[in-house]
Structure formats: structure tokens, C-alpha cells
C-alpha positions as CSV (number, residue, x, y, z in Angstrom):
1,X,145.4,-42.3,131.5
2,X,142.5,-40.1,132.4
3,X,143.0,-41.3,136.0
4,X,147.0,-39.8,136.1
5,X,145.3,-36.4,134.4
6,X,143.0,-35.9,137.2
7,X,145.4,-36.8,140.0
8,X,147.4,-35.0,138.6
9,X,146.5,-32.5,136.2
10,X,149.1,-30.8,134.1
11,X,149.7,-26.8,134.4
12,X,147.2,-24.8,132.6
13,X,148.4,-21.4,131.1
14,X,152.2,-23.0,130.5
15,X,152.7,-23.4,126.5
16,X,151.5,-21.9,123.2
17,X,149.1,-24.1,121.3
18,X,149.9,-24.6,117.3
19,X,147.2,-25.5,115.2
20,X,147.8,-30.3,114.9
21,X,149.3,-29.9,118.3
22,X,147.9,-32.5,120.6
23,X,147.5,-31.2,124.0
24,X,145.5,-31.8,127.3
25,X,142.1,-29.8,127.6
26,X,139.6,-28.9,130.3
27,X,136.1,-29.8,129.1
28,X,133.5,-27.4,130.4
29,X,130.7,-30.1,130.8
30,X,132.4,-31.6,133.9
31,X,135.7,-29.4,134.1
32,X,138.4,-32.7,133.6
33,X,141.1,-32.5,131.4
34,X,141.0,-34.9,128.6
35,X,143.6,-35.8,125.5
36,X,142.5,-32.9,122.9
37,X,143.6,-32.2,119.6
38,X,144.3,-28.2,118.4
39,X,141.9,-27.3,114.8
40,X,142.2,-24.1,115.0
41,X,144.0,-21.0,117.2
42,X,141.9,-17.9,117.1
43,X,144.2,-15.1,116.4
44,X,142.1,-12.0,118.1
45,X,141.5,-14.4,121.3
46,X,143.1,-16.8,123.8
47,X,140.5,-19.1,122.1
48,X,141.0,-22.4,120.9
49,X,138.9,-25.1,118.8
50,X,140.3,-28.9,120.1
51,X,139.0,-31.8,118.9
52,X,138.9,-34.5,121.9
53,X,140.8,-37.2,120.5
54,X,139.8,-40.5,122.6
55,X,135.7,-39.5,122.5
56,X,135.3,-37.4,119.0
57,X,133.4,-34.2,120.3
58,X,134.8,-30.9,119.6
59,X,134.6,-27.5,121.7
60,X,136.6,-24.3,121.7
61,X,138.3,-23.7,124.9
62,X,140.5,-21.2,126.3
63,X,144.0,-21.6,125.7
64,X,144.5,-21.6,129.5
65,X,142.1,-24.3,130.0
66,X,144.9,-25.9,127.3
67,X,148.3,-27.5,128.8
68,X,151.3,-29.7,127.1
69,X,150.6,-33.5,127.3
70,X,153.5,-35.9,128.6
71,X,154.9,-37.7,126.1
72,X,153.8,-40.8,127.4
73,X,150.2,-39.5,126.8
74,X,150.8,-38.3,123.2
75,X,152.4,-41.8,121.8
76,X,148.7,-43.2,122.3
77,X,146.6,-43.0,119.3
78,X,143.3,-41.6,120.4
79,X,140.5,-44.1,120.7
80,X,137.6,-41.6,118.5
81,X,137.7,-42.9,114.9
82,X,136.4,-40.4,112.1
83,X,133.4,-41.9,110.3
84,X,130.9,-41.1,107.6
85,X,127.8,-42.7,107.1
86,X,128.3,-43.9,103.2
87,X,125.8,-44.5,101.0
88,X,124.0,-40.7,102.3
89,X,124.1,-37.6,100.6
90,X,122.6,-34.7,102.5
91,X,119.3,-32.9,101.2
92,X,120.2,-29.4,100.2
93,X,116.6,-28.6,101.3
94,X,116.6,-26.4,104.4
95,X,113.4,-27.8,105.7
96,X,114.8,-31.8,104.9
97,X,117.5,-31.5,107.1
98,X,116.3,-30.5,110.5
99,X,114.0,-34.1,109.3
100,X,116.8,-35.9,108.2
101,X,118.7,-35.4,111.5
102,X,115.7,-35.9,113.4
103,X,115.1,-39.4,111.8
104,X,118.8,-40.1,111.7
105,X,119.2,-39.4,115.3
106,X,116.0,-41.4,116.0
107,X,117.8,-44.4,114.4
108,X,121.2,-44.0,116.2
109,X,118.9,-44.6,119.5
110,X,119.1,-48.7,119.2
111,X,121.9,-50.8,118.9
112,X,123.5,-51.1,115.9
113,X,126.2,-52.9,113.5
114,X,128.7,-50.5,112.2
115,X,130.6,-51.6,108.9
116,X,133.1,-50.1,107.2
117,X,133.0,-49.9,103.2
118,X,135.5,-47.6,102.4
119,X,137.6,-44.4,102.9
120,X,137.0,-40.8,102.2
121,X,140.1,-38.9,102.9
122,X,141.3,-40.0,106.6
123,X,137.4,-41.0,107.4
124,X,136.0,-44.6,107.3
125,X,132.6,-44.9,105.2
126,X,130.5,-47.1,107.3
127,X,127.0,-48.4,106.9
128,X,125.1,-49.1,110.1
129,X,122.1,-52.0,110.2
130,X,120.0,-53.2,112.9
131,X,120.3,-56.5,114.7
């Protein structure tokens, strides 16, 4: 799939993105088009927040960096999954949370088992323990 949208990339610039819309974006780290979902159109911009559905990062693009993906594209659920890490409520603490993410993303540096122990909304609660 990502192979057909370099070879042969769709035409930037051609449609009007609607906020659910899926889409084909351009991300700005290494200028390839990738599947995208549209959050959010910015009214007083040619702005766009996408999330990208098959890797789970999100970035705001401009909506000519944004083009209409083929349907046989958009019949593929995307591979990112929404997860939250259950069991964790976040400190309210200003000064906690820069800690807290540097000790989470200290911990997210070895391999881990990801389980999943329940829903919240459309997210999967997951726990995640060492081997």
C-alpha cells in the first residue's frame, strides 16, 4: 500500500477535507504520503490536524499536502490501535508529570508484554509487564 502511494502519489490540492474524512497525507519528517485520518479542519487556515491511521502519530498539515484516498486504500482498517495504559491516573502536580513521563518513557525503552483489560470509549486499557 505505501509502495502504490509513492509510485504513485495521489494529486495534492484536489478535494476539500471534512473533519472523519480519511485521506492520504504528506508527513513532513520524510515528505511521503501515508493513510491519515481528518480531527479537525482549521477554519481561518488551509490547516489540517490528521491523525495517521496505520502508525498512530498525529500532525497538522496543509490541506494541500492532503489528497482523496482510492477506495481500495480506505476499505483497510488502519493498523495504529488506540490504547491507554489502565491501572494510571495522571498526577495533577505540574512538577510530577514532566517525572512521570520521564520514568514512563524510560520504561517503554525495553521490550514489553502488552495486555488488554478493558475498554474506555473506542480505546483498549492495556497493562504492559516485562519479560
Amino acid at each position: 500500500m505505501r509502495a502504490d502511494l509513492i509510485s504513485d502519489p495521489p494529486l495534492a490540492g484536489s478535494f476539500t477535507p471534512r473533519n472523519g474524512m480519511l485521506c492520504a497525507a504528506i508527513f513532513s519528517e520524510d515528505s511521503n504520503w501515508y493513510r491519515a485520518k481528518v480531527l479537525k479542519v482549521h477554519k481561518d487556515s488551509d490547516l489540517i490536524d490528521v491523525l495517521f491511521i496505520d502508525y498512530g502519530n498525529q500532525a497538522t498539515v496543509s490541506s494541500t499536502g492532503a489528497a482523496q484516498l482510492t477506495p481500495q486504500f480506505s476499505s483497510v482498517p488502519g493498523a495504529a490501535a488506540e490504547c491507554q495504559l489502565a491501572f494510571i491516573v495522571p498526577p495533577e502536580d505540574e512538577d510530577w508529570k514532566e517525572e512521570s513521563l520521564r520514568e514512563v518513557q524510560m520504561l517503554t525503552q525495553t521490550k514489553l508484554v502488552m495486555t488488554v483489560v478493558g475498554k474506555n470509549g473506542s480505546a483498549d486499557l492495556v497493562s504492559l509487564t516485562s519479560n
